[in-house]
Structure formats: C-alpha cells, structure tokens
C-alpha positions as protocol buffer text, in pm:
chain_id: "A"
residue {
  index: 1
  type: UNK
  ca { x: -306 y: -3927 z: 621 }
}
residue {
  index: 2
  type: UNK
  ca { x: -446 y: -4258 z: 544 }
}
residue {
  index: 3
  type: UNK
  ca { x: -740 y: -4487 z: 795 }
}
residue {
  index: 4
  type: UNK
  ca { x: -817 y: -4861 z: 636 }
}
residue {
  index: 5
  type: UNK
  ca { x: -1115 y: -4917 z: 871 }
}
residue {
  index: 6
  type: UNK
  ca { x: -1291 y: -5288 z: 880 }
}
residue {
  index: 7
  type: UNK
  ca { x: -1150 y: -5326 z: 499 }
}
residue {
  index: 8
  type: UNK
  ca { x: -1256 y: -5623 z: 343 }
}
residue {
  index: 9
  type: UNK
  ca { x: -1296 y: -5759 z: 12 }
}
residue {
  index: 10
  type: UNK
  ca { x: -1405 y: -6093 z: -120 }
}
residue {
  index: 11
  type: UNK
  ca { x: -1359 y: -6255 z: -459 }
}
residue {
  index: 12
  type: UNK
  ca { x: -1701 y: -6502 z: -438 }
}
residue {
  index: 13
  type: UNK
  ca { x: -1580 y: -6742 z: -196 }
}
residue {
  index: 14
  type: UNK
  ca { x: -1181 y: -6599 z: -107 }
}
residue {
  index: 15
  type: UNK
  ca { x: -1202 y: -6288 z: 130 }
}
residue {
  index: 16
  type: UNK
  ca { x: -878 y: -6172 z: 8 }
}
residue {
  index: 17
  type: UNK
  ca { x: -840 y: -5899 z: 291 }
}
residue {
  index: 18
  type: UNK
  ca { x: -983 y: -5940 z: 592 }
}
residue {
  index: 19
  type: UNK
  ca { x: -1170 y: -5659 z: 849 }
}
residue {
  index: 20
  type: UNK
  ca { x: -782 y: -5468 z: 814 }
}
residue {
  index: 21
  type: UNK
  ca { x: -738 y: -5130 z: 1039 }
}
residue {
  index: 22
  type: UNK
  ca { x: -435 y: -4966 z: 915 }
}
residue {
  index: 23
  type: UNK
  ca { x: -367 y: -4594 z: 1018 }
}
residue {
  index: 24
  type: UNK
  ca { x: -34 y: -4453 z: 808 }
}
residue {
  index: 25
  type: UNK
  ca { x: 67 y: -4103 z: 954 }
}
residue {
  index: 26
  type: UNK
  ca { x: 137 y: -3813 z: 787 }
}
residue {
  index: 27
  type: UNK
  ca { x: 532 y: -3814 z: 647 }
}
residue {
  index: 28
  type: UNK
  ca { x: 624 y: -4143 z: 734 }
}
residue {
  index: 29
  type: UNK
  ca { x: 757 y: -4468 z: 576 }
}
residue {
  index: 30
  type: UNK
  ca { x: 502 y: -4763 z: 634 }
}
residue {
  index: 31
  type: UNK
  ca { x: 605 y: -5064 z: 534 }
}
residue {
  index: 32
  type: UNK
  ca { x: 325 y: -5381 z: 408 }
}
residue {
  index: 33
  type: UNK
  ca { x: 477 y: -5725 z: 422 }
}
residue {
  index: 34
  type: UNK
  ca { x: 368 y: -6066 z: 421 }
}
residue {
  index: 35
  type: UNK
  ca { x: 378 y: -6408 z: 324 }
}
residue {
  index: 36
  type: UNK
  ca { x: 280 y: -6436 z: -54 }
}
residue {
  index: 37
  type: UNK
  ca { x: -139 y: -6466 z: -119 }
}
residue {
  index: 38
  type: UNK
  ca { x: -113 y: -6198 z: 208 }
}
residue {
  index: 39
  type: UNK
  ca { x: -341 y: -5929 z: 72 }
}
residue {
  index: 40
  type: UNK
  ca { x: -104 y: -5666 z: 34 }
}
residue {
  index: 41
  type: UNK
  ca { x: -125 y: -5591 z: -348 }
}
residue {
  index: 42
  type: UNK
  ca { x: -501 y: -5650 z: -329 }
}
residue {
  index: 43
  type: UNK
  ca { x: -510 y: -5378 z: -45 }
}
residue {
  index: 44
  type: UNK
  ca { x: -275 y: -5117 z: -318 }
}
residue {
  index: 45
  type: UNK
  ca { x: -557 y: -5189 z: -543 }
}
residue {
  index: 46
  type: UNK
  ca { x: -809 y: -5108 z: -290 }
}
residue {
  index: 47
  type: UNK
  ca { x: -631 y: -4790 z: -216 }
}
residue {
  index: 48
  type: UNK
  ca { x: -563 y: -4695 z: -541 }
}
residue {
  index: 49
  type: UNK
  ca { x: -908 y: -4701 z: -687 }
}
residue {
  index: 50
  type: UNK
  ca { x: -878 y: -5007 z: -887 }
}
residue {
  index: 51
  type: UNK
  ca { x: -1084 y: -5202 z: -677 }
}
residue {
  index: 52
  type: UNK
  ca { x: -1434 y: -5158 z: -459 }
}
residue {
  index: 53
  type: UNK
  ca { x: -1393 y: -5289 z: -93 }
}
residue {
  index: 54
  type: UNK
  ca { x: -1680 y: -5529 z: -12 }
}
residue {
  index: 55
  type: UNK
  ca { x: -1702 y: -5383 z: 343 }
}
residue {
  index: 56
  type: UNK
  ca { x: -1495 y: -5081 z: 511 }
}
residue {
  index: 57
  type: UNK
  ca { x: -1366 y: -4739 z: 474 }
}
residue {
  index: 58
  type: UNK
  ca { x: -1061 y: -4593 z: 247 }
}
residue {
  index: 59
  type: UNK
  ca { x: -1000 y: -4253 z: 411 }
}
residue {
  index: 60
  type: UNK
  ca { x: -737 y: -4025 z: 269 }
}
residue {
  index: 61
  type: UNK
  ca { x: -669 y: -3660 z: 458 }
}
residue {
  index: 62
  type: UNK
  ca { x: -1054 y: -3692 z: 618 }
}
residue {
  index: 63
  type: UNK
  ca { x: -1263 y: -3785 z: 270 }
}
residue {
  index: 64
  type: UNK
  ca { x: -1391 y: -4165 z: 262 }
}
residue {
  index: 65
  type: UNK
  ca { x: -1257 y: -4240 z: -88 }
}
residue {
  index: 66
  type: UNK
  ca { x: -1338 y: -4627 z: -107 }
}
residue {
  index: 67
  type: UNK
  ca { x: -1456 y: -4690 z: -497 }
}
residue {
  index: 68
  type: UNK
  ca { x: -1348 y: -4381 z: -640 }
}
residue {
  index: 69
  type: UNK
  ca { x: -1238 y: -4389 z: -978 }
}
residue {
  index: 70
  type: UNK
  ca { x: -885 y: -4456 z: -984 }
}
residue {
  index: 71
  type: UNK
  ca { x: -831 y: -4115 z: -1200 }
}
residue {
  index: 72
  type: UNK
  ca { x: -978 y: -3946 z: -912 }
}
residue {
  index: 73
  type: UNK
  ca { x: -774 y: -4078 z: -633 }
}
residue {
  index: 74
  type: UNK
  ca { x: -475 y: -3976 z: -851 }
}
residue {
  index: 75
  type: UNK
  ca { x: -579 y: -3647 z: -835 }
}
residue {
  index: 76
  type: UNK
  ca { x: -670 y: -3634 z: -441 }
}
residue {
  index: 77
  type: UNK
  ca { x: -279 y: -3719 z: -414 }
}
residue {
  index: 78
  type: UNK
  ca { x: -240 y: -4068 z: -424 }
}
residue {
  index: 79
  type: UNK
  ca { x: 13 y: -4204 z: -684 }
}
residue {
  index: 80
  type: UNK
  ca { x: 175 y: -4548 z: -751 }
}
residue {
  index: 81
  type: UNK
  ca { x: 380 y: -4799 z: -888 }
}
residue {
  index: 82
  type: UNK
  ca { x: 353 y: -5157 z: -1004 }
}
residue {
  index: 83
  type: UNK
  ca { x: 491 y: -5506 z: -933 }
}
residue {
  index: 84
  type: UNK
  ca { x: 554 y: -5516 z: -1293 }
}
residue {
  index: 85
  type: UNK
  ca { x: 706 y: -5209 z: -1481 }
}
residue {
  index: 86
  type: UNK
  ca { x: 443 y: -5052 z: -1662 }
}
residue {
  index: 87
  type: UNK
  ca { x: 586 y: -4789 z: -1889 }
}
residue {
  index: 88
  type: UNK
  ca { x: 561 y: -4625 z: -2266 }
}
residue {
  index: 89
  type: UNK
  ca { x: 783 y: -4813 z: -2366 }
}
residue {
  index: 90
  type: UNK
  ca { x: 842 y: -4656 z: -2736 }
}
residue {
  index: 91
  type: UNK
  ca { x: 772 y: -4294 z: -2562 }
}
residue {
  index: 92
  type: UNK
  ca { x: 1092 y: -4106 z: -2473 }
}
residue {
  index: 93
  type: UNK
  ca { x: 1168 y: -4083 z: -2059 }
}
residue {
  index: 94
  type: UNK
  ca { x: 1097 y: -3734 z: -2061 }
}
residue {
  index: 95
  type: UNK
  ca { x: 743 y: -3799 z: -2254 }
}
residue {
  index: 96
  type: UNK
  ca { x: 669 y: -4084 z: -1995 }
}
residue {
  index: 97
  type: UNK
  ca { x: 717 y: -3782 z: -1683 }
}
residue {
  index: 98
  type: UNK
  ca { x: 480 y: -3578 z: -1883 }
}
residue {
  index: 99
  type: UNK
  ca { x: 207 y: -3815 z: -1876 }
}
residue {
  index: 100
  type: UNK
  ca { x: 198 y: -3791 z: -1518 }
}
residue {
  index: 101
  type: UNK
  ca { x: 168 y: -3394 z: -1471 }
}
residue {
  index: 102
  type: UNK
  ca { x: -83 y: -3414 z: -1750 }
}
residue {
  index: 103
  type: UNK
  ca { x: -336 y: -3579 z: -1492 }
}
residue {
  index: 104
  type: UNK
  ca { x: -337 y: -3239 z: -1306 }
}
residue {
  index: 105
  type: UNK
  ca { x: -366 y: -3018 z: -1668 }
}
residue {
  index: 106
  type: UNK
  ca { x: -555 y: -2741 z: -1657 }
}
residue {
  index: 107
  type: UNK
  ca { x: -598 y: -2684 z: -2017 }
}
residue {
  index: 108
  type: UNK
  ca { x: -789 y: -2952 z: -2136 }
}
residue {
  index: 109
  type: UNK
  ca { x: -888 y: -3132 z: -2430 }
}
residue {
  index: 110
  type: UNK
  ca { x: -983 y: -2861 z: -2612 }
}
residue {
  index: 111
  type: UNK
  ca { x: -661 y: -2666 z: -2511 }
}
residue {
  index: 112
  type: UNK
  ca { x: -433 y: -2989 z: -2641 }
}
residue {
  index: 113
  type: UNK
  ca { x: -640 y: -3008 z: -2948 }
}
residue {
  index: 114
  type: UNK
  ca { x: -639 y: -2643 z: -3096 }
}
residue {
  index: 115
  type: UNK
  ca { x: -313 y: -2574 z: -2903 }
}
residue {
  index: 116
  type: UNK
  ca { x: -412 y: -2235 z: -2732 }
}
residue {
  index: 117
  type: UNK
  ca { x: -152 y: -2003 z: -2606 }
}
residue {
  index: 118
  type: UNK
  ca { x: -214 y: -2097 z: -2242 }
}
residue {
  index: 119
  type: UNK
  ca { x: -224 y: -2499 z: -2328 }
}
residue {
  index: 120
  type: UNK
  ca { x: 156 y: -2361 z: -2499 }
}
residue {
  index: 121
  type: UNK
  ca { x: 302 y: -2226 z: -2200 }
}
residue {
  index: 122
  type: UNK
  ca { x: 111 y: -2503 z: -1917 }
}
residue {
  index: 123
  type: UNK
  ca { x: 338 y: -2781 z: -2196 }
}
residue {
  index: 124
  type: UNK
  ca { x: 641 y: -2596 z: -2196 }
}
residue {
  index: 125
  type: UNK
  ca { x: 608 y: -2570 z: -1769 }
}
residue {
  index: 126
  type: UNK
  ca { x: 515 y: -2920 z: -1770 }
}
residue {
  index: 127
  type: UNK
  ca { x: 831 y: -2989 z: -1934 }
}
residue {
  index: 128
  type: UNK
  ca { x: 1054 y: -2761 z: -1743 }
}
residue {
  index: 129
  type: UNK
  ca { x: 886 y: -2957 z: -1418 }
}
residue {
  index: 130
  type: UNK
  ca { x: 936 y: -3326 z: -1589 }
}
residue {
  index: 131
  type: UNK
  ca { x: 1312 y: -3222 z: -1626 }
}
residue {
  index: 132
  type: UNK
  ca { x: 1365 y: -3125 z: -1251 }
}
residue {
  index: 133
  type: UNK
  ca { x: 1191 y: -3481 z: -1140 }
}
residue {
  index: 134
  type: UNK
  ca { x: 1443 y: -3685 z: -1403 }
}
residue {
  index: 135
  type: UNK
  ca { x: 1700 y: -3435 z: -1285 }
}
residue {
  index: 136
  type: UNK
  ca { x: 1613 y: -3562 z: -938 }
}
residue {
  index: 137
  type: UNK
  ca { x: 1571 y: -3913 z: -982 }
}
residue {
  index: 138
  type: UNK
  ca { x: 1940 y: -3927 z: -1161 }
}
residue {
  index: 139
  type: UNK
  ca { x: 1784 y: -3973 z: -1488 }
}
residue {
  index: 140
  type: UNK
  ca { x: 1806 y: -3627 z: -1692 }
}
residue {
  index: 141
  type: UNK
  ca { x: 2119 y: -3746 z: -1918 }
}
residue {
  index: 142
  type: UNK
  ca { x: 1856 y: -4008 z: -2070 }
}
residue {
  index: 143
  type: UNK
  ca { x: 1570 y: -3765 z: -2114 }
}
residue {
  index: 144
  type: UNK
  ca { x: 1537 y: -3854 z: -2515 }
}
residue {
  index: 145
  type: UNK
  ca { x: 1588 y: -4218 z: -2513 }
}
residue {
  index: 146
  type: UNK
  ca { x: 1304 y: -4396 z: -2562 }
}
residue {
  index: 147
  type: UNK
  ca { x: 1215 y: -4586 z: -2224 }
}
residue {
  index: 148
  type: UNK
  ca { x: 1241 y: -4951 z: -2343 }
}
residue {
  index: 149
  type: UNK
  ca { x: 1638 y: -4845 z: -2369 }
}
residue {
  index: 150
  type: UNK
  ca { x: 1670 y: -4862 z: -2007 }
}
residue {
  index: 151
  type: UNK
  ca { x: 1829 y: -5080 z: -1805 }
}
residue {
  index: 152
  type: UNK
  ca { x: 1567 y: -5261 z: -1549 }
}
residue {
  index: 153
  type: UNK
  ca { x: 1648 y: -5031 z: -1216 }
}
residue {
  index: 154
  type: UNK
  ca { x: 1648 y: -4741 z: -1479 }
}
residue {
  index: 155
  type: UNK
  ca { x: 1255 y: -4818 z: -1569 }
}
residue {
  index: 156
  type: UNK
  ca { x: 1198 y: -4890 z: -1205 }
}
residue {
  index: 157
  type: UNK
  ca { x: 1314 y: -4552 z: -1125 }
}
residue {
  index: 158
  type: UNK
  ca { x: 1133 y: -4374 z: -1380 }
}
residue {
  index: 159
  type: UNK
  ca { x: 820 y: -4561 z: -1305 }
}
residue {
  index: 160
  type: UNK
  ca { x: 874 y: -4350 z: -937 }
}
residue {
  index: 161
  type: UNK
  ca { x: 956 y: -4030 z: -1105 }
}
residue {
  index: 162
  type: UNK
  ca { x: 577 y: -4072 z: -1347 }
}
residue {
  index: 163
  type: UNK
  ca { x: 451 y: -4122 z: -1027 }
}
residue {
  index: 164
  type: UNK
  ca { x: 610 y: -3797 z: -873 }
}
residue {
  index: 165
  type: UNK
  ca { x: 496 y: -3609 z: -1147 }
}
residue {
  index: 166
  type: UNK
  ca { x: 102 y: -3594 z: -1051 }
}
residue {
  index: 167
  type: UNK
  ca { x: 220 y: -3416 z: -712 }
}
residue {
  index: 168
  type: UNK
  ca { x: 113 y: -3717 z: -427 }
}
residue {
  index: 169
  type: UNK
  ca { x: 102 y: -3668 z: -84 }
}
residue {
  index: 170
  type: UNK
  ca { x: 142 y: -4035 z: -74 }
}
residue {
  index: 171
  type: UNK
  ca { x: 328 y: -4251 z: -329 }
}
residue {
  index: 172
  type: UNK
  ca { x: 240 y: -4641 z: -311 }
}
residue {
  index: 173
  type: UNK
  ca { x: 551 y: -4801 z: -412 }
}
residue {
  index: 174
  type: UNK
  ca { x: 434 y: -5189 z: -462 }
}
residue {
  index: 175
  type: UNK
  ca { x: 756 y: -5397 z: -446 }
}
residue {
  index: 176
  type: UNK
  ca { x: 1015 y: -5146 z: -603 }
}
residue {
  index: 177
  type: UNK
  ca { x: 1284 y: -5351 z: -555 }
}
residue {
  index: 178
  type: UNK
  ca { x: 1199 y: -5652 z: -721 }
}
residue {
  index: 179
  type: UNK
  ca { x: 1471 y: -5755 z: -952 }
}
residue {
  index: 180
  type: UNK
  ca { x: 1701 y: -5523 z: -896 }
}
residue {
  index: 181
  type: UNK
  ca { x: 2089 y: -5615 z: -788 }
}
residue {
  index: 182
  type: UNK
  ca { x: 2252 y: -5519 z: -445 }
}
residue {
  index: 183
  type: UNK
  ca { x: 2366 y: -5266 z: -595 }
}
residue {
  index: 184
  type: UNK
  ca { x: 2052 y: -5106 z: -720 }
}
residue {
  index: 185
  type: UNK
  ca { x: 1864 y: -5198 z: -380 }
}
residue {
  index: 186
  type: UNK
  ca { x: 2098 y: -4992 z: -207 }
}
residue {
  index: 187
  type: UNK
  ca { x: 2016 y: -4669 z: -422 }
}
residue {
  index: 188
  type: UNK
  ca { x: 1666 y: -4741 z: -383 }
}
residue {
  index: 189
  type: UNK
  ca { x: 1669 y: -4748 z: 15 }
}
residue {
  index: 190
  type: UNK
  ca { x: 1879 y: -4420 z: 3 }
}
residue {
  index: 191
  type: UNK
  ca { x: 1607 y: -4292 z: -306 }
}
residue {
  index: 192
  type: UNK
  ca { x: 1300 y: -4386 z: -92 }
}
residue {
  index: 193
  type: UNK
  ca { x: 1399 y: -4162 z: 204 }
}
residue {
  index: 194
  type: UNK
  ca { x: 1494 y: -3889 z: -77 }
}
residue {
  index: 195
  type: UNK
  ca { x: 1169 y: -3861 z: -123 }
}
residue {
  index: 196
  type: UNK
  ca { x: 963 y: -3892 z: 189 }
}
residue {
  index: 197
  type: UNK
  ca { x: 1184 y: -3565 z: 279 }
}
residue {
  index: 198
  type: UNK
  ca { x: 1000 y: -3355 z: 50 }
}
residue {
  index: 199
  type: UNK
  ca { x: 725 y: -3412 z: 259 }
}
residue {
  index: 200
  type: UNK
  ca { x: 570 y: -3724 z: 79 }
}
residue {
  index: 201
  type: UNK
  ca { x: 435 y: -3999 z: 277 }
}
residue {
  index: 202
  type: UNK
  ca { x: 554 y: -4321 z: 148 }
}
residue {
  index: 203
  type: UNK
  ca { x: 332 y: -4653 z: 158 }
}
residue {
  index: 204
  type: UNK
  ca { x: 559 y: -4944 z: 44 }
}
residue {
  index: 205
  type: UNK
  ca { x: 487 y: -5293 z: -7 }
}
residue {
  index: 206
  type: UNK
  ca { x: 855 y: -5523 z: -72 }
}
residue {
  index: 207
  type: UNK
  ca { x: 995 y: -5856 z: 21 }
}
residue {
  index: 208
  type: UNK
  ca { x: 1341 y: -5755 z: 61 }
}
residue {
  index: 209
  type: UNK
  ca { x: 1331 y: -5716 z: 440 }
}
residue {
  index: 210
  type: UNK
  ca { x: 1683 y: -5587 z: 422 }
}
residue {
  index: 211
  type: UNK
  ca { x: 1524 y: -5248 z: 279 }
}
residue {
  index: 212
  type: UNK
  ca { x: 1170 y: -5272 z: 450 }
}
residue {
  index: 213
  type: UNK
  ca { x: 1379 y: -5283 z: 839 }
}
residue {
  index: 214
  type: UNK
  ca { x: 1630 y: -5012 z: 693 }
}
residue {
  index: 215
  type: UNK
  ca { x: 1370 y: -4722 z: 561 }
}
residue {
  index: 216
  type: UNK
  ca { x: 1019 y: -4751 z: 740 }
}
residue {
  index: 217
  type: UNK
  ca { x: 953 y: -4622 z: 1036 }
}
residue {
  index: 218
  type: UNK
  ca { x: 606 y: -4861 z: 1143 }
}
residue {
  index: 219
  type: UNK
  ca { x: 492 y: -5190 z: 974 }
}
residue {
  index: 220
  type: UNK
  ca { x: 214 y: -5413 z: 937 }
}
residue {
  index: 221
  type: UNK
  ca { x: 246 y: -5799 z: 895 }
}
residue {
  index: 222
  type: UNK
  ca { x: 1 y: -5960 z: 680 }
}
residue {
  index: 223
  type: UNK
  ca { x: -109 y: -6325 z: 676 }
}
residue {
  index: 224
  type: UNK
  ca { x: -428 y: -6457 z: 480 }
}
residue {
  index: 225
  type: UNK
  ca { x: -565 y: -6136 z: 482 }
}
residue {
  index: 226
  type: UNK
  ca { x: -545 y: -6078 z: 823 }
}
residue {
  index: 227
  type: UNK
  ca { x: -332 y: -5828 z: 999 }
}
residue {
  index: 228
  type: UNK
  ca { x: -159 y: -6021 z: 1262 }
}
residue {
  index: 229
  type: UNK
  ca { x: 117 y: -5776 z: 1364 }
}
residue {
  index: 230
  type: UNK
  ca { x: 174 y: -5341 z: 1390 }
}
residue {
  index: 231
  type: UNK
  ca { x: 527 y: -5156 z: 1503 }
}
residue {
  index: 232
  type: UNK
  ca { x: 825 y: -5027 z: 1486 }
}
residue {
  index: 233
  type: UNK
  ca { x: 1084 y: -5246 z: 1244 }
}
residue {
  index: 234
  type: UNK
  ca { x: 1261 y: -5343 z: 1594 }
}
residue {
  index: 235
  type: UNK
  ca { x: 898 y: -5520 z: 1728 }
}
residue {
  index: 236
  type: UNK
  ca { x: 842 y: -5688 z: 1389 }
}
residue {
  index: 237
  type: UNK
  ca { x: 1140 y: -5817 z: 1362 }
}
residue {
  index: 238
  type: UNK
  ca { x: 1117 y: -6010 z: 1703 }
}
residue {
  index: 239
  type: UNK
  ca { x: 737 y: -6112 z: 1677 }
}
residue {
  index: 240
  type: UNK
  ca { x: 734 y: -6482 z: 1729 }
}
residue {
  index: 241
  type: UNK
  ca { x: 352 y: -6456 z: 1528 }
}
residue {
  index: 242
  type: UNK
  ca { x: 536 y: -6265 z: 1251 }
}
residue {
  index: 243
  type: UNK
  ca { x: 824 y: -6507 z: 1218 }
}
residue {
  index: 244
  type: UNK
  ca { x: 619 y: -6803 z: 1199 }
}
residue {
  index: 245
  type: UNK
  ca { x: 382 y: -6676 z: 902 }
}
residue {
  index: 246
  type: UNK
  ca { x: 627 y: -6480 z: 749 }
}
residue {
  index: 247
  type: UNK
  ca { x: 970 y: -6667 z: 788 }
}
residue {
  index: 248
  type: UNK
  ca { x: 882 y: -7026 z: 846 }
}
residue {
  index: 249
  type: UNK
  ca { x: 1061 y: -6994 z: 1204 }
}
residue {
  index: 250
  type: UNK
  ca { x: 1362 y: -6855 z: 1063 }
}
residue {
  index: 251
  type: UNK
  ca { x: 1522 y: -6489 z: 1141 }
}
residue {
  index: 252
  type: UNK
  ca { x: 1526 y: -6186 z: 952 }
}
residue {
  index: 253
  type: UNK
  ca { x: 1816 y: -6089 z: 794 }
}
C-alpha cells in the first residue's frame, strides 16, 4: 500500500531522514519507533503532504505522491492524527466528524452556499455517517458537547474518528497514546486493531513500546534518520543495534 524509496529530506545542513526504504503492506499494523530527533514525525509529514522530500519517492497504491498537496493526499486515502490534539475546540464532537467527510463533498461551495436540495440530503447523510463513526469510537452519548469538554483520551479518540471520517485506506496515527493513563492505553491497543479490521491499514508512530509490541505486526527502528532495523515485534525486540539506540542497553518492557 505504501513504498518510501531513497526518502530523504534535509533542513540546510540537518538531513532529518536519511535514504529510508520502508514498504507497509496492505491491512497491516506498522509500527515507527525511535529514539527522539529519529525522523519519524518528519517522515508523517513527508507522507502526509506537509512536507517535499529533498530526494526519493512517496508511493501510495502505485501513484508517486511525494509533494502533493496535503488536501490531495487526504483525498487519495491517507488520513492522520497529531502529536498534539488538534481539534475545534468550541465546535460540537459531532461538527468536528463532519469536517472530515466534508473533504470528500460532492456538493461544493456553491451547493453549501445556496443550500441546494442535493447539498440538503449529502449534509443530512454526512451526519447520519458522523453518528455511526462516534457511535463506533464510543463517543455518540457526547455528540453535542462542544469538544474542549472532553476529557484528554476523549479528544484523542475523536481526533481518530475526524480522521475516519474522510474514508482512508491508511490512517497515520502519530503517537496516539501520549498522555493517556493505563487505563486509556489499554482501550487504545484494543481500538487500534478495531480499526485495521475494517480493512484500514494502520501506520503508527508511539513510544509506549508496551502498545507498539502488542498491536503491529512489522516495525522499523529509527536512529538519526537512518533506518537501522525491519521485523516482526519478536526481532525488534531482541536487536542488540535496536537496543542500544533505542534503549540505552536496557530491555523492552
């Protein structure tokens, strides 16, 4: 579903990611970890539109989409999230979901601003779909609250269902878990694999390695922008290179 081929991008002097070759098959869970100052969020933003690779190749299901407007990716069928929430706050939860099927509309500004019968009926069935996401993601009894009225794992998970909203074939989920309790780690983990089986490839960056060894299904290890390691959670977690860069020497746990 997704080839990074020779990626590379440099900030004047810092090459920030370095000649990466990352192939993420269709329907998995790939997990990208590393040391902070790795890459990986630089990479997101690579992947995601928001920045140009110097050198290399971005290709999602067969189209070379390196420096494509971000808007555009989003509509090939990438979606993501953010290290930091980044919500509507004084929108509702339900008007935060609707944002995100709106980047599919078929109506149109015109439609939205003489309110046609067709731009009618495609709001009222982007509605009816924004409801089955919160209903989904556990979050339909808070529809009308306004989204700054959640608690934190509350705005992380509606962050996810935005995201779900614009239909991806692969959702980028950049440290989801950062900040949340055991508690709320544990519904993520079980949430995560909720959604990769409806058929939705999952990219996820995270430092918990608690979640990352419990949900993917391959890995790659980055270090300085460099990719120094690729498997299976059980070969990552015994890489002597991986524990070294990433760990200091110590052990996963």
């Amino acid at each position: 579903m997704l080839r990074l081929e020779d990626l590379t991008i440099k900030f004047g002097g810092l090459t920030a990611v370095n000649s990466v070759n990352v192939e993420v098959q269709d329907g998995e869970i790939f997990g990208l970890i590393g040391p902070n100052g790795a890459g990986k969020t630089t990479l997101f933003n690579i992947v995601s539109g928001v920045y140009k690779p110097t050198s290399g190749k971005v290709i999602f299901d067969g189209e070379e989409v390196q420096g494509t407007q971000p808007y555009r990716i989003n509509q090939l069928g990438i979606a993501r999230t953010y290290q930091n929430i980044n919500l509507f706050k004084k929108m509702t939860v339900l008007e935060n979901v609707m944002v995100g099927c709106h980047s599919k509309s078929k109506e149109g500004l015109w439609g939205a601003l003489l309110k046609t019968p067709a731009q009618k009926q495609e709001e009222e069935r982007i509605k009816e779909k924004s409801l089955d996401i919160l209903k989904f993601m556990d979050l339909q009894h808070k529809a009308m609250m306004k989204a700054s009225n959640l608690s934190y794992g509350e705005q992380r998970r509606l962050e996810i269902s935005r995201a779900l909203a614009s239909d991806p074939k692969l959702l980028l989920l950049d440290e989801p878990a950062a900040g949340m309790n055991g508690k709320e780690k544990e519904e993520l983990s079980d949430l995560i694999k909720k959604i990769n089986k409806l058929g939705i490839t999952v990219l996820l960056v995270e430092h918990d390695m608690k979640l990352v060894m419990k949900v993917t299904d391959n890995i790659c290890v980055l270090n300085y922008g460099k990719k120094i390691a690729y498997g299976d959670p059980a070969s990552i977690q015994c890489n002597k290179e991986v524990i070294e860069a990433y760990l200091g020497g110590g052990e996963f746990v």
